[in-house]
Backbone as CSV, one residue per row, in Angstrom:
resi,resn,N_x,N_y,N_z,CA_x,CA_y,CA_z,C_x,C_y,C_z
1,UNK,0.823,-1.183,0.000,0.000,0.000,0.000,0.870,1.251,0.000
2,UNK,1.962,1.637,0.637,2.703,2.136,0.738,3.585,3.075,-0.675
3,UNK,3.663,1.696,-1.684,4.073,2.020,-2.932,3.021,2.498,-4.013
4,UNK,1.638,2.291,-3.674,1.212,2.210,-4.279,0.335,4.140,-4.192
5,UNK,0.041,3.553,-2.603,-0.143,5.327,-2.209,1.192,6.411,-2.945
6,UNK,2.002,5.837,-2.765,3.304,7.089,-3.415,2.892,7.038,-4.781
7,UNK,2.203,6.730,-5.914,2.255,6.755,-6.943,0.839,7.508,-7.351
8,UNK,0.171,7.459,-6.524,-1.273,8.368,-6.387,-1.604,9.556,-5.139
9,UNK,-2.286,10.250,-5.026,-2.777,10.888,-3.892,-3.767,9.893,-3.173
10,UNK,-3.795,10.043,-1.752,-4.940,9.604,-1.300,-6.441,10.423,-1.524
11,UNK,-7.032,9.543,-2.281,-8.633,9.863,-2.346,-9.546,9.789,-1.193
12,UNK,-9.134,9.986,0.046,-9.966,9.949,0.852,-10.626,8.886,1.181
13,UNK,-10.763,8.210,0.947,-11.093,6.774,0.971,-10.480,5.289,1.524
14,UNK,-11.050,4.430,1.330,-10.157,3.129,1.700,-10.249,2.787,0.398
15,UNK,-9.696,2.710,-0.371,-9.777,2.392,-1.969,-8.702,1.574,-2.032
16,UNK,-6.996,1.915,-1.494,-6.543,0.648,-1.686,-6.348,-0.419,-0.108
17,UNK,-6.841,0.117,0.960,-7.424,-0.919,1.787,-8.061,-2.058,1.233
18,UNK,-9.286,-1.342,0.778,-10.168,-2.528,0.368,-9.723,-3.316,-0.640
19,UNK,-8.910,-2.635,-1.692,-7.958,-4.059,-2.659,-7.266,-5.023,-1.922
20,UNK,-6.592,-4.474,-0.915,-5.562,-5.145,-0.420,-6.382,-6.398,0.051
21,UNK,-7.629,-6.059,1.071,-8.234,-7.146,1.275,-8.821,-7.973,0.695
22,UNK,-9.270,-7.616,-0.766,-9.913,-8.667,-1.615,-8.528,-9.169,-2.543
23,UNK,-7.741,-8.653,-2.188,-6.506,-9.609,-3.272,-6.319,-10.709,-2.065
24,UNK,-6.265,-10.427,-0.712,-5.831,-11.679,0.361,-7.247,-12.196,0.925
25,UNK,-7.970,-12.530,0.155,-9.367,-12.967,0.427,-9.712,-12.972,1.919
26,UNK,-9.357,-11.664,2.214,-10.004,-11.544,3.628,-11.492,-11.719,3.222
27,UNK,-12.376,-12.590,5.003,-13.659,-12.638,4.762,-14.547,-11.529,5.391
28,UNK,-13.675,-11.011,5.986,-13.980,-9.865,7.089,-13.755,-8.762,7.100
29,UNK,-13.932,-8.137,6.249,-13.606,-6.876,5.653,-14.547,-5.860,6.230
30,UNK,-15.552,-5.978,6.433,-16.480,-5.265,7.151,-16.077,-4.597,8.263
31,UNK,-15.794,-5.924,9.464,-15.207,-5.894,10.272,-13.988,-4.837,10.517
32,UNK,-13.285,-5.241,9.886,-11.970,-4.525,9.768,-11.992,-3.098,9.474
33,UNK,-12.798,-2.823,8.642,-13.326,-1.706,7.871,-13.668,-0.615,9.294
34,UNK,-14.376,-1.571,10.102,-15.374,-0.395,11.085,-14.243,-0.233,12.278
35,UNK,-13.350,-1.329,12.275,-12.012,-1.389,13.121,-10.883,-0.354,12.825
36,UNK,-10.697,0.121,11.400,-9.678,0.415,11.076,-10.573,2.138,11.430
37,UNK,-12.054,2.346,10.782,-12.552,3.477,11.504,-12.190,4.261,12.655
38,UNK,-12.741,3.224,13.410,-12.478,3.170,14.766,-11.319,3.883,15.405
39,UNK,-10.270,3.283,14.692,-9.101,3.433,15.463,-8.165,4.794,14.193
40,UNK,-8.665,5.438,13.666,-8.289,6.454,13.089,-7.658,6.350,11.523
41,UNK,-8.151,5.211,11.147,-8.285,4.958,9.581,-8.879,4.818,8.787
42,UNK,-9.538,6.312,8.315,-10.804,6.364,7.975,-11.005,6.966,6.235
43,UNK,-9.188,6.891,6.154,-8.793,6.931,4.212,-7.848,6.061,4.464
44,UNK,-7.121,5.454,3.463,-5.709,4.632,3.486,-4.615,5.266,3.407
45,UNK,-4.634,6.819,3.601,-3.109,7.373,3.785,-3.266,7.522,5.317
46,UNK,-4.657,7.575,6.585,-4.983,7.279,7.479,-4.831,6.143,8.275
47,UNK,-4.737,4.987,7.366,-4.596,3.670,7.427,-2.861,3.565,8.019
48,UNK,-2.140,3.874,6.577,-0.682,3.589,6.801,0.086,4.332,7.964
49,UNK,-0.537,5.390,8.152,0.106,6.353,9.450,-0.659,6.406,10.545
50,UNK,-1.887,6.354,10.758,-2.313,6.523,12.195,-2.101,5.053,12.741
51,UNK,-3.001,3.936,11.944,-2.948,2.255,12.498,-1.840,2.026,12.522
52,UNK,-1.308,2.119,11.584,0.040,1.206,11.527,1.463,1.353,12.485
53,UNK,1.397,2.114,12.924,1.972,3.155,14.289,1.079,2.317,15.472
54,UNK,0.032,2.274,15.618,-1.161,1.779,16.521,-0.718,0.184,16.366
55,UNK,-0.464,-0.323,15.535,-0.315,-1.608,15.331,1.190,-2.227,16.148
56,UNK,2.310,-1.448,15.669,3.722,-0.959,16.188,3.509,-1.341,17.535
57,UNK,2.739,-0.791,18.066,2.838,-0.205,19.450,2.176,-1.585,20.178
58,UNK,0.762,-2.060,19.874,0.511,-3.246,20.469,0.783,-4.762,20.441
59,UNK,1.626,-4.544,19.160,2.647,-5.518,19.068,3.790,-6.181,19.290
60,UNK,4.167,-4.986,20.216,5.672,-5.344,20.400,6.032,-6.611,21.218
């Protein structure tokens, strides 16, 4: 997503979220969707910097 965001602007959207999940046949996308909301990813340039930092952190 990362490379792919650098080659476009973010549209505000989850536009390549939601690819990402239907290329890895997530079944739960919904889910995730209202999760990634939730937690301050609410476009996919939102996604890569607020969650993914959020993700960092409860993972360690």
């Amino acid at each position: 997503m990362d490379e792919e965001l650098e080659k476009k602007a973010c549209d505000d959207h989850l536009t390549l979220t939601k690819q990402f999940l239907a290329t890895n046949q997530v079944e739960n996308g919904d889910e995730i969707e209202n999760w990634l909301n939730e937690n301050g990813g609410f476009c996919d340039c939102e996604v890569l910097y607020n969650v993914e930092e959020l993700l960092k952190i409860n993972f360690k």
